[in-house]
N, C-alpha and C positions, 0 to 999 in steps of 0.2 A: 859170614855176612847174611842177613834177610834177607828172605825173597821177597821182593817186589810186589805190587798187588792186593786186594783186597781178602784174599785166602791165605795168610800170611801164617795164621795157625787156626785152631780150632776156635778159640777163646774167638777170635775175629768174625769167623763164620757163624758164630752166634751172638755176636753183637750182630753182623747187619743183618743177617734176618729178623730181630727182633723188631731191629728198625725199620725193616719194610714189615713185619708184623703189625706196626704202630700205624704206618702211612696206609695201611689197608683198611684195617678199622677205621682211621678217621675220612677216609674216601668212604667208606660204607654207612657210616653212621651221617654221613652229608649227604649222599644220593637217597637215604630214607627220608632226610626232612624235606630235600625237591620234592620226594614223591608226598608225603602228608602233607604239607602247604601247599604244594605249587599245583596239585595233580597233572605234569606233563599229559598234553593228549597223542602225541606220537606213539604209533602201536607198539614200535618198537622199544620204547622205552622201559616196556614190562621185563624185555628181557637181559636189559642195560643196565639197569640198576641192582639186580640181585649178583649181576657178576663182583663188584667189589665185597659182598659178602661171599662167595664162593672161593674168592683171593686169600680172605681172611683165615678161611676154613684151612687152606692149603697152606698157607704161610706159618699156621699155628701150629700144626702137623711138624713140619720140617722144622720147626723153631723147639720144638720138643725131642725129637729124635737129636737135633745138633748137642741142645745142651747133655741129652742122656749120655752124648758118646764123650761128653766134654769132661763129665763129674767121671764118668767112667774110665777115664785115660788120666786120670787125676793120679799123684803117686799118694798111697797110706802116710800119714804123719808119722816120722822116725821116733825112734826110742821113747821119752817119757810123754811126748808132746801128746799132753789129754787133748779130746776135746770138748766146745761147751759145755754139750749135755752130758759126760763124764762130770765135768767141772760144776755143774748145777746139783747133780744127783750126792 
């Protein structure tokens, strides 16, 4: 039986990171157009808005290490099974 949960295997843990990869970027790439249009004047705002691209930074990081362990934990294709670029060449 599956385990329960969002950590179900590997493959999983790098789909939702990607997808909070996705929700990052798009939080950061909005908080840049408040700041060029809108220019908030709250002081603190300079330091509010650089945070979802710092999110992005880190979510992009761990979204890279997931899939490297993912292709890495991958088994080699058995007996004849080329692949493409065998198959192209």
């Amino acid at each position: 039986m599956a385990e329960p949960g969002p950590f179900r295997s590997p493959a999983s843990a790098v789909r939702l990171s990607g997808r909070l990869l996705c929700w990052c970027l798009a939080t950061a790439m909005a908080s840049a157009v408040v700041d060029a249009f809108l220019h908030p004047a709250p002081g603190w705002w300079g330091a509010v808005w650089l945070l979802p691209w710092w999110l992005t930074c880190a979510t992009a990081l761990a979204w890279a290490a997931l899939r490297a362990r993912e292709k890495a934990d991958r088994p080699p294709p058995q007996g004849g099974a080329r692949s493409d670029w065998e198959q192209a060449a």
